[in-house]
C-alpha positions, -999 to 999 in steps of 0.1 A, spaced: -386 598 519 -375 594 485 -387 573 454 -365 544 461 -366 542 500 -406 542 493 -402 514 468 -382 493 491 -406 497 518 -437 497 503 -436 481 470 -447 509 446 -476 490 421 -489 526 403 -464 548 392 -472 574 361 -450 605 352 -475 636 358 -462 667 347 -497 686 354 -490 693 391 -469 724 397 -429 712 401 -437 675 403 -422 646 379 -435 613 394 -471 602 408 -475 572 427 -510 562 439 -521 541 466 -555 525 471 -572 512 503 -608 506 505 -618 542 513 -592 565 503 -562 571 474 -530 585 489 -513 604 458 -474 610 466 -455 636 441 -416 636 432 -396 659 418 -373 643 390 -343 631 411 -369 608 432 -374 636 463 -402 638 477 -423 668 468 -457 663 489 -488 642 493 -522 639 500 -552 616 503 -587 616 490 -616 595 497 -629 570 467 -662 578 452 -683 560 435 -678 540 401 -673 563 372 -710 549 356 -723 570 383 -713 602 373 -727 593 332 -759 610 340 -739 646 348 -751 665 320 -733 699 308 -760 732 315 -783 708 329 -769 694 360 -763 714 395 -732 709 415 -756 700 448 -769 664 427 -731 661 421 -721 666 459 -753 643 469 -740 618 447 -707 618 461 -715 631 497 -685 632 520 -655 618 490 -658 652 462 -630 676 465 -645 710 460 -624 742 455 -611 767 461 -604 752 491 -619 769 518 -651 777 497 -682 766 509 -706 742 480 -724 779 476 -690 793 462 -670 764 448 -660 765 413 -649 734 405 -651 696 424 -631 665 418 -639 630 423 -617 597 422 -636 569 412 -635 530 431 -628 522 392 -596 545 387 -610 574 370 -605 609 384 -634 636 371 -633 669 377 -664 696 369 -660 733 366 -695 754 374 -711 787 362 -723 812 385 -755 799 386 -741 761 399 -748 743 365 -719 723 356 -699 739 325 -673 717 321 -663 677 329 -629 664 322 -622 625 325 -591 608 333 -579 578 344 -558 581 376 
């Protein structure tokens, strides 16, 4: 499915140029009430891949996550079942980092030290 036979079948609202994912040009995003579907393309409109996340909470939600202070189990309580945690076939024990999509259109993502206290938070808007 390219960019344009997307577009004429399902009316493309979000569309941002995303250079951070490996190889891909275009983002488009999709919202429903539980999940995002994120669809990549190159920069001749082909279709490069997809995938779908659930929606977590609003982003005032995660304002409490402090840096040193806070473990990565409150952050996958507070998010139970929507966090992406990587690598991907870690378990919460082992996972490194975690990223959550907010209902509001944020998308944070936390790295964590070796002990589980978060180390870094990045914020974005989706």
């Amino acid at each position: 499915l390219t960019l344009e036979e997307l577009d004429s079948k399902y009316r493309i609202e979000c569309i941002r140029i995303d250079i951070s994912e490996p190889n891909s040009y275009y983002k488009v995003v999709y919202k429903s009430k539980k999940k995002y579907l994120f669809i990549y393309f190159d920069e001749e409109g082909n279709n490069l891949y997809s995938y779908t996340t659930g929606i977590s909470k609003e982003k005032r939600y995660f304002d409490s996550v402090e840096i040193g202070k806070t473990k990565k189990i409150s952050i996958y309580l507070l998010d139970f079942g929507n966090g992406e945690w990587a690598p991907i076939h870690s378990t919460l024990e082992t996972s490194r980092y975690s990223r959550h999509h907010t209902k509001d259109g944020y998308v944070i993502t936390y790295e964590y030290d070796e002990d589980g206290y978060v180390k870094n938070k990045k914020v974005e808007m989706i």
